[in-house]
N, C-alpha and C positions, 0 to 999 in steps of 0.2 A: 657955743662951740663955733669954733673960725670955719672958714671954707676949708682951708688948707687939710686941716684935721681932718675933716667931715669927709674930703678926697680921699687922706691915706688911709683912714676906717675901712673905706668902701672897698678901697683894692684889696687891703688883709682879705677881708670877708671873701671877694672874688675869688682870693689865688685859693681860700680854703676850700671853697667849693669846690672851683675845677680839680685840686690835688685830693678830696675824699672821693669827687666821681672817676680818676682817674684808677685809683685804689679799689672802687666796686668794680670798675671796670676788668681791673685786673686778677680777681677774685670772679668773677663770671667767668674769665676766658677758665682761673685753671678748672672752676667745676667743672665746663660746661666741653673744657677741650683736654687738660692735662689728667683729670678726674673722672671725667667722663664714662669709660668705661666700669669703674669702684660703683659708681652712684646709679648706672643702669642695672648692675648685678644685684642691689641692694634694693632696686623695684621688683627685680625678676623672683628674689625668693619672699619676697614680702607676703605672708602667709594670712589670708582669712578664713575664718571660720561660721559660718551659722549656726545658731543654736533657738530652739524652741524655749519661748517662756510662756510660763504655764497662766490660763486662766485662771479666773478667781472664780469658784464653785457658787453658784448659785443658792440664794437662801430655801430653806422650808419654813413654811408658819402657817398656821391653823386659819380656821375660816374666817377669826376677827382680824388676822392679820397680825398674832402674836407670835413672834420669833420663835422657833422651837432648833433647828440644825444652823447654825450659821458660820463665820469665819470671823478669826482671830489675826492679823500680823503678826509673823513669828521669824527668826533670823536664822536662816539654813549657812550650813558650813559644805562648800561643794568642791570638786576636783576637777580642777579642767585638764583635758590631756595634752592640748600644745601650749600651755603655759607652764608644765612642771618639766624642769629640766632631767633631761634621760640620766638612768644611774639612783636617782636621789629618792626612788616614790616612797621603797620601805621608809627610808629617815624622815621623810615631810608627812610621811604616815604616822608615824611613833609619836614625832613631835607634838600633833594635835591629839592623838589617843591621848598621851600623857596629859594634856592640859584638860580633856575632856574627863575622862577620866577622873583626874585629881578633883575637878567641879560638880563629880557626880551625875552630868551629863548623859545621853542614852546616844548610841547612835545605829547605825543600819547593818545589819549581820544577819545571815540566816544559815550558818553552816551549819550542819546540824549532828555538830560532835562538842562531846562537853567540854568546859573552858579551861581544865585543867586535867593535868594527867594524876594517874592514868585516865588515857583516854578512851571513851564509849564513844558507841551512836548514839541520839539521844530519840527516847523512844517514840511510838508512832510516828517515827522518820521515814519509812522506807522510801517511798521516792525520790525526797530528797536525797538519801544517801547513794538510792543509783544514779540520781542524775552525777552524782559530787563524783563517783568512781570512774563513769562517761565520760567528766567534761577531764579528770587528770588523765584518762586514757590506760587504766589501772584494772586488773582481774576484780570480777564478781567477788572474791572470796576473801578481797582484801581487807583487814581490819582498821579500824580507827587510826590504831599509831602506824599503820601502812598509810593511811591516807594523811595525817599530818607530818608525816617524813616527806612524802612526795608535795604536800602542798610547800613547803619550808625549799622544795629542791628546786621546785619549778615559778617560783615566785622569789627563789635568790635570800630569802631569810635568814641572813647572818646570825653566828651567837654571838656575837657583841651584846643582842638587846636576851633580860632574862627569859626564860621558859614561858611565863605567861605572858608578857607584852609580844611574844613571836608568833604565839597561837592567835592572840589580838591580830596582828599586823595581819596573821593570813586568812582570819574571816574576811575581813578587809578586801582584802585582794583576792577572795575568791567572789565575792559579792560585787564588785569592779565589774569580773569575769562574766557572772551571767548575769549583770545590767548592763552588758555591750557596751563598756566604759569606752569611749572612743573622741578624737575630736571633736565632732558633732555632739556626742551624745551625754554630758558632762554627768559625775555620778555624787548624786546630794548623799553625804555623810552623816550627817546629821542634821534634826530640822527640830527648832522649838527648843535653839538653847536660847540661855539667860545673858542678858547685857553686859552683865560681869563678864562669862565666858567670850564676847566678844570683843570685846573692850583687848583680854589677854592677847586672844591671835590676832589681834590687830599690831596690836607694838610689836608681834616676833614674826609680821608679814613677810620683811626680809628673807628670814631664816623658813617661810613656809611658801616654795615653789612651788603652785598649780592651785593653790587654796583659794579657793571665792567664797566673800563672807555677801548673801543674797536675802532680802525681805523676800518673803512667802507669804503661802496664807495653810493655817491648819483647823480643822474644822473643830467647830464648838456647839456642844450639844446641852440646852438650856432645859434647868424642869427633866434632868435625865430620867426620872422613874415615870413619865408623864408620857405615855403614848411607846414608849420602849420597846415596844415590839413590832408594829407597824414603821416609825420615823428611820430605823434602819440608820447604821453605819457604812463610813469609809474607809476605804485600807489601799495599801500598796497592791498594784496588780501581781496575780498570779503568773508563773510561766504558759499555765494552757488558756487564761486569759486572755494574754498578751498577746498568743498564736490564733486567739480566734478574731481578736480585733485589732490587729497591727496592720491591718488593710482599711479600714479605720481612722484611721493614725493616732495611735497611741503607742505610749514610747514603755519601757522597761519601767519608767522612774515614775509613771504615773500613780495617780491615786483614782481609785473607782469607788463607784458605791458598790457596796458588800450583802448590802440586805434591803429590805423594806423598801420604802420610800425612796431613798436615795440610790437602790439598785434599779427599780422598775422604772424613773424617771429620771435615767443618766443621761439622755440625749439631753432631755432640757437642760439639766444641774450643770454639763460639763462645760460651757463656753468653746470659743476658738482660742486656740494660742496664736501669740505673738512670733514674732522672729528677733530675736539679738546677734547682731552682727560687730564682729569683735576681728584687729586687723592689726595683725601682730607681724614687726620688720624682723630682719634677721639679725639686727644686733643686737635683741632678743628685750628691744623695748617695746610697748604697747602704743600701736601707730592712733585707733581709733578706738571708740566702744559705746555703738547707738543703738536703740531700738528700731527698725528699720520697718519692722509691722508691730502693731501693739497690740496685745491681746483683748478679747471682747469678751467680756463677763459674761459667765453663764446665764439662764432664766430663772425666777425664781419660782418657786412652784407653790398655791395655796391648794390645802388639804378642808374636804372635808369637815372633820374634826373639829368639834367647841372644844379647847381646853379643859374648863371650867365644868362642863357638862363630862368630859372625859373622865375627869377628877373625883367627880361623885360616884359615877361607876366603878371606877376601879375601887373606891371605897366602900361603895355600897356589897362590891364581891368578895373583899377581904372580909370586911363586918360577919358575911353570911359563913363564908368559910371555917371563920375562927370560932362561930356559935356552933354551929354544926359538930368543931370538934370540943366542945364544953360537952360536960357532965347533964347541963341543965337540958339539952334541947332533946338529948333519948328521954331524961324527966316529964319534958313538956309532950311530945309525941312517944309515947314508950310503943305503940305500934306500928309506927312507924319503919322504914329501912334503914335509917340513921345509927352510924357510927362514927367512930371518930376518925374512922379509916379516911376520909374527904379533907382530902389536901390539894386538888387543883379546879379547876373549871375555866370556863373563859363566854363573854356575854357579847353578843352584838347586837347594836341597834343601827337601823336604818330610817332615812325619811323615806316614810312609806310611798310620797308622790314622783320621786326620781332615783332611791335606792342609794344615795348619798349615805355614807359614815357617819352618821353623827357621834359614836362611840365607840371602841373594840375594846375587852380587855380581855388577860389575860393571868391567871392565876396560877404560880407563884408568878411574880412578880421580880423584876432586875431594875438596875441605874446605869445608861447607856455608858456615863464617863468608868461606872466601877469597872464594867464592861470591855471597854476599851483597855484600861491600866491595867488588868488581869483577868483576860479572856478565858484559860484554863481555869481560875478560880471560879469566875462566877459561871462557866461552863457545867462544873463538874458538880454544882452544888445540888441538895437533894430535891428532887420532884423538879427536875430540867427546866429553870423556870424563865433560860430562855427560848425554849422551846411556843412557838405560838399556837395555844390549844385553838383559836379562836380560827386559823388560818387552815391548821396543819395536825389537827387532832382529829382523829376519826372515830365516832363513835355509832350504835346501833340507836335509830329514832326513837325505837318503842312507840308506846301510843300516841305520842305526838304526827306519826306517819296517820292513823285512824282518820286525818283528816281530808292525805288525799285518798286514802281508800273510799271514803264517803264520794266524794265529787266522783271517782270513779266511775261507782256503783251507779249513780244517778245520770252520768251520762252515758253510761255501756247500756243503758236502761235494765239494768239487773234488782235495782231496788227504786221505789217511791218517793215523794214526798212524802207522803201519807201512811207507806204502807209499812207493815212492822215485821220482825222477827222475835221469835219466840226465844227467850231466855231460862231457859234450866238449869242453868249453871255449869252443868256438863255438854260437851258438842260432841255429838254421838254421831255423826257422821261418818267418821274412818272407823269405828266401834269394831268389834273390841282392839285390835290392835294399835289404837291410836285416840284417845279423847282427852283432848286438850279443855282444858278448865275455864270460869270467870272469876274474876272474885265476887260476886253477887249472883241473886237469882232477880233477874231484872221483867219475867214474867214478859208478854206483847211490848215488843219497844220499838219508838220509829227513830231515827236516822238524827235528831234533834240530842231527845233522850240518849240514846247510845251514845253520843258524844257528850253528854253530860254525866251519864256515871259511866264511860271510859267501859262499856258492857266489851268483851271480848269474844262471846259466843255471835251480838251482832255485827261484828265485824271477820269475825272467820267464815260465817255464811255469805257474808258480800263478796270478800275476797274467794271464796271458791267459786262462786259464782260469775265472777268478772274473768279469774281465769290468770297467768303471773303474766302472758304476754300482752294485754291488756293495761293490767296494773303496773307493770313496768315503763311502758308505754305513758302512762297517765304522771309515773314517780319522775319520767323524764323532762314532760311537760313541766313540772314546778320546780325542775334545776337536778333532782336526785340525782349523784350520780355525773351529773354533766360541767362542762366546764362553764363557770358561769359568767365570763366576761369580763372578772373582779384582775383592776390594776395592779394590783402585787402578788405574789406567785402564791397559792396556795394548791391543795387536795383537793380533786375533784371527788374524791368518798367513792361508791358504787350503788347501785340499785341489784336487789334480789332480781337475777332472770335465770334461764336457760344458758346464755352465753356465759354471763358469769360465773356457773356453775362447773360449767365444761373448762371454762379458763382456769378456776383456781381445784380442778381435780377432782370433783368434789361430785357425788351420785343425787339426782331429782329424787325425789320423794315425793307423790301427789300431795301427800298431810304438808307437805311445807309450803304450799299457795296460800294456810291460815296466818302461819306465824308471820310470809311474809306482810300479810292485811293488818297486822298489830306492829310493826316496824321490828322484827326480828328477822333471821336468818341472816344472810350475806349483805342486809342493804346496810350501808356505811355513809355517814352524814358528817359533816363538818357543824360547830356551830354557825358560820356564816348561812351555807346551807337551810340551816333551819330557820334564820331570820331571810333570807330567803323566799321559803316556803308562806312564811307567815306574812309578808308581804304584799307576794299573788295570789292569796284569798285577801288581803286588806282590795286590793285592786282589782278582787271578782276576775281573776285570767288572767292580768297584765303582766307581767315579771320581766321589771329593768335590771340590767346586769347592774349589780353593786357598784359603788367605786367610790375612791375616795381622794381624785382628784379634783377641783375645783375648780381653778383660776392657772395660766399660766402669767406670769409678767417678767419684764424686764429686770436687769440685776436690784435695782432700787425703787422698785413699783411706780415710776415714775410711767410707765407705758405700759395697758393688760394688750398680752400676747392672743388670748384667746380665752374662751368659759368651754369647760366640760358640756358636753350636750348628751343630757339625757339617753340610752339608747335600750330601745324594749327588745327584748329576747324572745319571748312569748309570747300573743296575744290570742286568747281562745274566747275573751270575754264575749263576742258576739255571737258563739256557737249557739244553735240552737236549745232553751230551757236556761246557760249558764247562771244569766242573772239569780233566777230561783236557785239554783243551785248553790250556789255563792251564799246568797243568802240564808240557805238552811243550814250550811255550817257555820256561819257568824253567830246564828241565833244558836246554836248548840255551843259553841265557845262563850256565848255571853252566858249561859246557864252553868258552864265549866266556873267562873268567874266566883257567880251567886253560888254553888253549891260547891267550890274547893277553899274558899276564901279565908276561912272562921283558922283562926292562927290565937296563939295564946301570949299576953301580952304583961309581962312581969308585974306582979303589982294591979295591976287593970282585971286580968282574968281575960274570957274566950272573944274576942272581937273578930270583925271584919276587916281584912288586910286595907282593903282598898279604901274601903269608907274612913277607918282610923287614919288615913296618910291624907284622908281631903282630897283624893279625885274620884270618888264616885263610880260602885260597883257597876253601876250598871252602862259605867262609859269603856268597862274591861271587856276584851275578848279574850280568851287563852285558851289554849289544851296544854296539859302535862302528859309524864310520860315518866316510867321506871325500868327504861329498855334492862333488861336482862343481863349481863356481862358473866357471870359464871353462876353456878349451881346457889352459890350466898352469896352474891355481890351484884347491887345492881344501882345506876345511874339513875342523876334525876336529870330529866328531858322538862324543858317548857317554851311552847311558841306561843306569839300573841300580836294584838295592835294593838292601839289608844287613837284618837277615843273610837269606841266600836264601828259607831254609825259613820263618820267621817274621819278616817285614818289617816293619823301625821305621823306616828312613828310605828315600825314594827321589830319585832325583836326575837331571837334566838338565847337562850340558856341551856348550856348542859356543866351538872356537876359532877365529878368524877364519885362513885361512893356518894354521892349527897342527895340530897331532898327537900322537901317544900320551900321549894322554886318561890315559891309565892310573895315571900319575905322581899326578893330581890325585884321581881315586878311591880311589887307596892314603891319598893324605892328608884325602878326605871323610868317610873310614869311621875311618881314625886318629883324626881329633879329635873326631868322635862318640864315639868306645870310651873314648880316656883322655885327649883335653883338651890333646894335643897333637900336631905333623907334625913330617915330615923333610924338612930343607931339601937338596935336592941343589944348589944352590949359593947364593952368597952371592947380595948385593942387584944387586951385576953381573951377574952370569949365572955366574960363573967356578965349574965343579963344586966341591960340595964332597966327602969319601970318606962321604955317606951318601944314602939316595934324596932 
C-alpha cells in the first residue's frame, strides 16, 4: 500500500469517527435535553414489587437416616397482580382453566357450593359458607344461586363464557379474594402440573397476562402405610391458622404441617423464605427479575423410629387382629373373651433407657399418599383407621393398672414385702350391699403372687387400704392421667380421683377405691401411657418423657443441628425401700410371663410363647389386663420390658374386643432380638403351623 493511500484511508476513517460522535452527541442532547422530561416520567412510574419465595421444607427420615416425608420439583402456575393488565383477569382466567382443564390438571378452589347448578352448599360447609356470605356482604339467609349471582356480579363474569366455565372462573376469583391476591402477595393456581401442561401455557404466554409459570417444591411421602400415623402431613394453611401465625410470617399461600411429625416439628421443617424482586416500567415491559435474598432450606428432622423394626410391628398387629377374628382362635381359647368383634388396637414400644420410639402402630391402618388424594375416602372408612389409637385412644388399664397399685401399697406402707391377703374369692368388705368378685380363690397371697394370678380380692384390699387420694397421687407419679412430655400432640387419658369425679358429674362411692385398685372406674390410659408405665418400673422410678425426635440437621445432613437429650419427668427411684419395691413387681411380672405364657400353636400343640420365638421366658416381664368396657365387652390390656433383669425395651398393648396380648409380645421382643416374627396365620386369619 503507497503512503498516499495509507493518508486518504486514515482521514475517511477520521472524518467517520468524528461524524458518528457527532450523531451520539446529538442523540444525548435530545434524551437528555429535548426528551428529558418523557424519560424522567418513565423512571417516576417505574413500578417494583417484592415478593416472598418459599423455602424448601425440610426432610423427615427415620433413625438410620432413611427418607420417609421428603420433596419433589414440581411446576406451579401463579398470577401476579401487576403483571396482568386491568379488565382481562376473568379472560386470562378461562384461558388457563380451559387448558388445565382440557389436561386434567387439578387447581386451588375452595368455594364451597357445588360445580354445577342447580346449585347447593356443599355439606359440613358451614363456616365456610358464612365466611363466602361475609366476604360478598350478602344476608345470612341467602342461598347458593344468591351467592353465585352475587359472586358472577361482583367479580364482573360475563355470559360469553358457558354456565360451568363462569362458576369455574368464580371459584377462582373468590379464592384470589381470601388469599389476599395482591401485588405483593401472588396467588399459586395451580401446583404439580405436568410438562406437557407447561409446555401449552408457554406458547399462548402472549395471550395469558399476569401468568407465572415457577418451580416449587411439593411434598413426597415414601413407604406411605409405614409410620402413617406419627410422620404426619402437609396442606395449604387454614384461615384461623393463618390469623394465629401471620405475626409469624406466614402468608395465605403457605403450606403447613397438618399432623404428626411434620405439624409438632414445623419450626425446624419450615426454613426462611427468600425475597424476589421484580421491576416492572410503565411501557408495561419487564425492567428487572432477581432474587435479591434467597431462601434457606428448612432443617431436617431424624425420628426415633427403625423402619424396619416399625414394619414388623405394624405386622406382627395386623397378623394378631386378623387371627383374633378367625374362627380358629374362639377354637383354640373357647374360654376365653375372644371374638371376632376386635377390629382395632394400637402397640408402642419405647427404649426403655431414654423413652425413645422405637415403634407406634396403629390399627386399622391407612397409606399417607391414598390419604392425601382422597381425604373423605380414607376418612370415612370403617373403624377410623386414621384415627391414632396409639396417641389418641383412651381406654380403661384394667389390671394392667395392679401394678401401680402394688408400688402404692408398699410405699404408703399399707402392705408388705412378705406379708399377704387372704383370697376367698368373694371381697366382703362393702358386704352385703357391695362384694365384688376374683376369678380364683387364691387362699394367703403376697404381692409377688397376686401379680401373678392377677388376684383381685388382693388388690381391692390394697387399694382400700391406700385410700383413691393416695392411689391417684402414686397413678400420677407413673404419667396416668398426666401430660407426658411426648413430642406430638396426643390424650393425656385421666386418673380415678375425687376431682375427676366432681368434674365429670359423677357421685363417689366408697366401693369405688377397689375397682379403681384393678384399673377400672374413670381412670383412662392411652397406649403410650401404658408403655409408659411399663418403662418406670423397667427404670425402678425413673420415667423420661417419651419422644420421638432424634437428631435435628441441616436441609442435606451435611451439618447435625442438635441431638434430643434425654429428659426425666419423674424420679422416685431413690425414695426410701423403692429399689425392693421395684423389684417385687418385676419378680411378679416375670411370674406373669412363666404362668400366662402356654398359647396353642397350630400343628405343634400347647407351647411357651416366649420360649417357641427364641428369647427366653424368663428374660419376659409383663402384666395383662381385661379392663372391662361394657356389661359383655371387654379389652385386652398388656404392659412389659425385655430383657427383665436389664431392660432395653418397654412396651404398651391395648386391643380393642381382643385378647392374649401374648402372641404380639412374643413377636415384640422377636423383632427386636433378630429382625424378625412368627406369623400364626396368613393375611386371612387362617392358622398357620407356627405361632
Amino acid at each position: 500500500m503507497s503512503k498516499i493511500n495509507y493518508i486518504i484511508r486514515t482521514l475517511i476513517l477520521a472524518a467517520l469517527v468524528v461524524i458518528l460522535s457527532f450523531m451520539c452527541g446529538l442523540k444525548l442532547m435530545q434524551t437528555q435535553i429535548v426528551d428529558g422530561e418523557k424519560y424522567l416520567e418513565i423512571t417516576k412510574t417505574t413500578y417494583t414489587a417484592e415478593q416472598d419465595v418459599d423455602a424448601t421444607r425440610g426432610m423427615i427420615v427415620d433413625s438410620s437416616g432413611k427418607i420417609l416425608n421428603t420433596n419433589k420439583i414440581v411446576y406451579s402456575v401463579n398470577l401476579q397482580n401487576f403483571l396482568m393488565a386491568e379488565g382481562i383477569e376473568n379472560e386470562t382466567i378461562y384461558r388457563v382453566l380451559s387448558i388445565l382443564k382440557k389436561n386434567g390438571e387439578k387447581w386451588n378452589e375452595s368455594l364451597p357450593i357445588s360445580k354445577s347448578a342447580p346449585y347447593s352448599f356443599m355439606g359440613g360447609s358451614d363456616s365456610a359458607v358464612k365466611k363466602l356470605k361475609s366476604t360478598l356482604n350478602i344476608a345470612d339467609y341467602s342461598s347458593a344461586e344468591d351467592c353465585i349471582y352475587w359472586l358472577y356480579k361482583t367479580y364482573d363474569i360475563d355470559e360469553k363464557y358457558d354456565e360451568e366455565m363462569r362458576r369455574l372462573i368464580a371459584g377462582v376469583r373468590y379464592e384470589m379474594t381470601i388469599k389476599d391476591f395482591s401485588n405483593e402477595n401472588r396467588f399459586t393456581l395451580a401446583s404439580g402440573i405436568s410438562v406437557e401442561t407447561v409446555q401449552e401455557l408457554k406458547e399462548l404466554s402472549q395471550l395469558l397476562s399476569g401468568v407465572d409459570i415457577t418451580e416449587s417444591w411439593e411434598r413426597v411421602y415414601l413407604d406411605g402405610d409405614i409410620s402413617a400415623h406419627y410422620r404426619g402431613t402437609v396442606g395449604a394453611i387454614s384461615a384461623d391458622q393463618y390469623k394465629a401465625l401471620k405475626d409469624k410470617g406466614y402468608l395465605l399461600n403457605d403450606v403447613i404441617g397438618l399432623s404428626g411429625a411434620e405439624y409438632s416439628f414445623e419450626s425446624e421443617l419450615r426454613g426462611t423464605r427468600g425475597t424476589r424482586t421484580i421491576t416492572y416500567g410503565a411501557d408495561g415491559m419487564m425492567i428487572s427479575d432477581e432474587i435479591t435474598k434467597p431462601p434457606v432450606s428448612g432443617n431436617s428432622v431424624m425420628l426415633t423410629i427403625d423402619t424396619e423394626y416399625q414394619k414388623l410391628i405394624q405386622e406382627a398387629l395386623d397378623y394378631h387382629i386378623k387371627y383374633l377374628q378367625s374362627p380358629s382362635a374362639r377354637k383354640d381359647y373357647p374360654q376365653s373373651y375372644l371374638r371376632e368383634d376386635c377390629q382395632a388396637g394400637a402397640v408402642v414400644v419405647l427404649d426403655a433407657k431414654t423413652g425413645g420410639v422405637l415403634a407406634m402402630a396403629s390399627y386399622p391402618n391407612y397409606d399417607l399418599n391414598e390419604f392425601v388424594e382422597d381425604y373423605e375416602g380414607v376418612s370415612e372408612r370403617e373403624y377410623s383407621p386414621v384415627f391414632n389409637r396409639a396417641l389418641n385412644g383412651t381406654y380403661r388399664p384394667g389390671s394392667t393398672f395392679k401394678t401401680i397399685t402394688s408400688i402404692a401399697g408398699l410405699a404408703e406402707g399399707k402392705i408388705g414385702l412378705n406379708s399377704t391377703i387372704t383370697c376367698g374369692h368373694n371381697y366382703m368388705y362393702y358386704a352385703p350391699g357391695f362384694i365384688p368378685t376374683c376369678l380364683g380363690w387364691h387362699g394367703a397371697i403376697d404381692v409377688k403372687n397376686a401379680l401373678k394370678f392377677s388376684c383381685n380380692i388382693f388388690f381391692y384390699e390394697t387399694a382400700r387400704r391406700v385410700g383413691i387420694d393416695a392411689l391417684a397421687k402414686w397413678g400420677a407419679r407413673f404419667g396416668i392421667g398426666e401430660d407426658l412430655g411426648f413430642d406430638l400432640l396426643m390424650q393425656n387419658g385421666q386418673m380415678s380421683s375425687l376431682e375427676v369425679y366432681e368434674k365429670n358429674g359423677l357421685e363417689w362411692h366408697a366401693g369405688d377405691i377397689v375397682q379403681a385398685g384393678i384399673g377400672q372406674c374413670e381412670t383412662l390410659v392411652t397406649p403410650m401411657h401404658l408403655a409408659v408405665q411399663a418403662m418406670t418400673i423397667a427404670n425402678k422410678g425413673v420415667r423420661y418423657a417419651p419422644h420421638i425426635l432424634k437428631s435435628v440437621y441441616n436441609y442435606d445432613f451435611s451439618e447435625k443441628i442438635y441431638d434430643y437429650e434425654p429428659k426425666i419427668m419423674e424420679d422416685f427411684s431413690d425414695e426410701p425401700g423403692m429399689l425392693d419395691y421395684m423389684n417385687a413387681v418385676k419378680e411378679g411380672m416375670k411370674r406373669v410371663a412363666l404362668n400366662d405364657g402356654t398359647l396353642r400353636v397350630q400343628g405343634v400343640g400347647y407351647v411357651n410363647a416366649y420360649n417357641y420365638v427364641g428369647v427366653g421366658v424368663e428374660n419376659v416381664a409383663i402384666k395383662t389386663g381385661s379392663p372391662q368396657v361394657t356389661a359383655k365387652t371387654y379389652n385386652g390390656a398388656i404392659i412389659g420390658f425385655y430383657p427383665a433383669d436389664d431392660p432395653e425395651i418397654a412396651f404398651g398393648i391395648m386391643l380393642e374386643e381382643g385378647e392374649v396380648a401374648k402372641y404380639m409380645v412374643a413377636n415384640i421382643i422377636k423383632a427386636y432380638v433378630s429382625g424378625t416374627i412368627s406369623k400364626h396365620c396368613d393375611e386371612n386369619g387362617v392358622p398357620l403351623s407356627a405361632l
